[in-house]
N, C-alpha and C positions, 0 to 999 in steps of 0.2 A: 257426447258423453261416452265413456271408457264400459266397458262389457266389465264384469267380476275379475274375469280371468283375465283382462288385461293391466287392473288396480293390483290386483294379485302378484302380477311376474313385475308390475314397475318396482312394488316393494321390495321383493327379492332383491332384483340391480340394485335397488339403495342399499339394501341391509348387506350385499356384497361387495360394494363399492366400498364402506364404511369398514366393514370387515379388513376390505385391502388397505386402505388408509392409516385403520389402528396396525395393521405388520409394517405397513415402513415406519411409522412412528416410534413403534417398540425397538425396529430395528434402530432407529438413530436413537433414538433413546439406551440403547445397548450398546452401541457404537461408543458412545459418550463414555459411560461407566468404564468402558474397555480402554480406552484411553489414557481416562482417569487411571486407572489401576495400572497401566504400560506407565503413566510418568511417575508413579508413585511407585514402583516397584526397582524402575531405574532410577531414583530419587532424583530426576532434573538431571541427572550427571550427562555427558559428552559421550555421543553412541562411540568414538573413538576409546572412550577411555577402558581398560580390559576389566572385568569382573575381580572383584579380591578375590585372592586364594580362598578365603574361607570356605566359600560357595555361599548360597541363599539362606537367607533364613526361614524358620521353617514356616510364619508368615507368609513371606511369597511363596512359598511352594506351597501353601493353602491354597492362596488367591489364583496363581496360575493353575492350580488342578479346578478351583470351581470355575472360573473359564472357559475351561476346557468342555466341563462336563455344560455349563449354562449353551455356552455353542452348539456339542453336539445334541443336546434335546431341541435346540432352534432350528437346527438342519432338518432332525427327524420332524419335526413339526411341520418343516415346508413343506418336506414331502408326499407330506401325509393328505394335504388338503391343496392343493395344486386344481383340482379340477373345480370346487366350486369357483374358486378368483377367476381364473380362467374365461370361463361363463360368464362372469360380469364384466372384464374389461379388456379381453382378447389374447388370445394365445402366446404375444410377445411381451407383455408387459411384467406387472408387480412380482406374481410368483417367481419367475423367471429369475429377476432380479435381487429378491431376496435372498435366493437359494445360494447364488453369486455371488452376492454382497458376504454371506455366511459362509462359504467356502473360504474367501482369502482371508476373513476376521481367524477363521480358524487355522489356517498359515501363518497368519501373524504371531497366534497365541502359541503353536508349536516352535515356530523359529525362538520364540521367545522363551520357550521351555530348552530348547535345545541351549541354546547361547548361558543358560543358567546351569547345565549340564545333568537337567532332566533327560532320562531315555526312558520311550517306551518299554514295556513289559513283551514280549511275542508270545502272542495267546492264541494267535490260530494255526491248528493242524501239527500240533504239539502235546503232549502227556500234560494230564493234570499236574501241575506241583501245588503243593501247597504254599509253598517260601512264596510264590510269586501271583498266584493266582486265589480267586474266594467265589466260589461254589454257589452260582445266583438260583440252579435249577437241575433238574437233570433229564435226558433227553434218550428215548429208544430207541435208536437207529442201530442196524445189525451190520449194514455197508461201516462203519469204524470199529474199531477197537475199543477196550471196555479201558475207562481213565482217559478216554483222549475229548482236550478240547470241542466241541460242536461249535458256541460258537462266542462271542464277546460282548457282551451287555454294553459294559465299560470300561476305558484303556486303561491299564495301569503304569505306573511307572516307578521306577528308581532312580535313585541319587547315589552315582559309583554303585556299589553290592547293599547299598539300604533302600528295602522296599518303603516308598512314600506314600503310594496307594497299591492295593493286589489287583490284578485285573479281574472285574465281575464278572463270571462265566459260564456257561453251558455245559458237564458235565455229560458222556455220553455212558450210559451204564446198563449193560447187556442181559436180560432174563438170564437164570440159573441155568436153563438147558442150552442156550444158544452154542457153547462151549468157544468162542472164538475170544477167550480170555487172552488179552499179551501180559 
C-alpha cells in the first residue's frame, strides 16, 4: 500500500501530465484555427499569385494582428510555467516543444504580415511618439531619458504611413528633481 505522500505526488504526475496534454491540444487546436485564417485570408489563391495592389482588407489586418497578439500571449504562457511540465515528464519533452512549435507559428504569422505589407512599429530604445505608440504604464528609471520608450507590451504596426495598431508601451517618466529632462 502507497504512504500519503506517495498517493499525493502520483496525483500531481497525473494532474501534470494532463496539464501537458491539454497545451499540445490547445496548441493543435490553435494550429488549426491558424491555418484556417492563413487559407481564408489568402482566399485558396496560388502562393505564386502576387497580392492586388489594393493591399488587405481591413478584416485581414484584424485577423493577422489577433494572431499575432493570440501567439504572442501563447509564447508568454510557455514561458511562464516550464518548470511544472518539466517535473512531470522530463526536461526534453512538451514544454520544450511547444514553445518551438509557437515560435515558427509566429514566423508564419509575421511573414504573413509582411507579404501583406504590414511593418512593425520600432518601439524599443526610441522617444515616445504618440502617432505610433499608446502609453500602457509608466516606469521610473533615472539610467533613460524622460519620454523614452522602457519597454513594449505589444507590437504595433503600419500599413505604408497608416497606423493599424499603436505599439502598447512603457513610458519612462523622471521625478521633477531628477533634471535629466531630453
Amino acid at each position: 500500500m502507497r504512504s500519503d505522500e506517495e498517493e499525493a505526488l502520483v496525483r500531481e504526475i497525473s494532474l501534470l501530465r494532463k496539464a501537458v496534454l491539454r497545451q499540445g491540444h490547445a496548441q493543435e487546436l490553435f494550429q488549426a484555427r491558424v491555418d484556417e485564417a492563413v487559407e481564408r485570408l489568402a482566399g485558396g489563391a496560388d502562393k505564386a499569385r502576387p497580392l492586388p495592389p489594393a493591399g488587405p482588407s481591413s478584416a485581414q489586418v484584424r485577423a493577422l494582428l489577433e494572431l499575432d497578439q493570440a501567439v504572442l500571449q501563447l509564447l508568454r504562457l510557455a514561458e511562464q510555467e516550464p518548470a511544472a511540465a518539466v517535473s512531470a515528464v522530463g526536461p526534453e519533452e512538451a514544454p520544450r516543444s511547444l514553445r518551438e512549435g509557437l515560435a515558427l507559428l509566429q514566423v508564419r504569422v509575421r511573414n504573413l504580415q509582411h507579404s501583406m505589407g504590414l511593418e512593425a512599429i520600432r518601439a524599443q530604445s526610441v522617444a515616445f511618439d504618440d502617432r505610433w505608440h499608446e502609453a500602457s504604464g509608466v516606469a521610473r528609471r533615472s539610467d533613460l531619458p524622460d519620454g523614452w520608450v522602457v519597454e513594449e507590451i505589444l507590437p504595433g504596426y503600419r500599413l505604408g504611413e497608416r497606423v493599424v495598431r499603436p505599439a502598447r508601451v512603457i513610458v519612462n517618466r523622471l521625478a521633477e528633481g531628477d533634471g535629466r529632462r531630453s
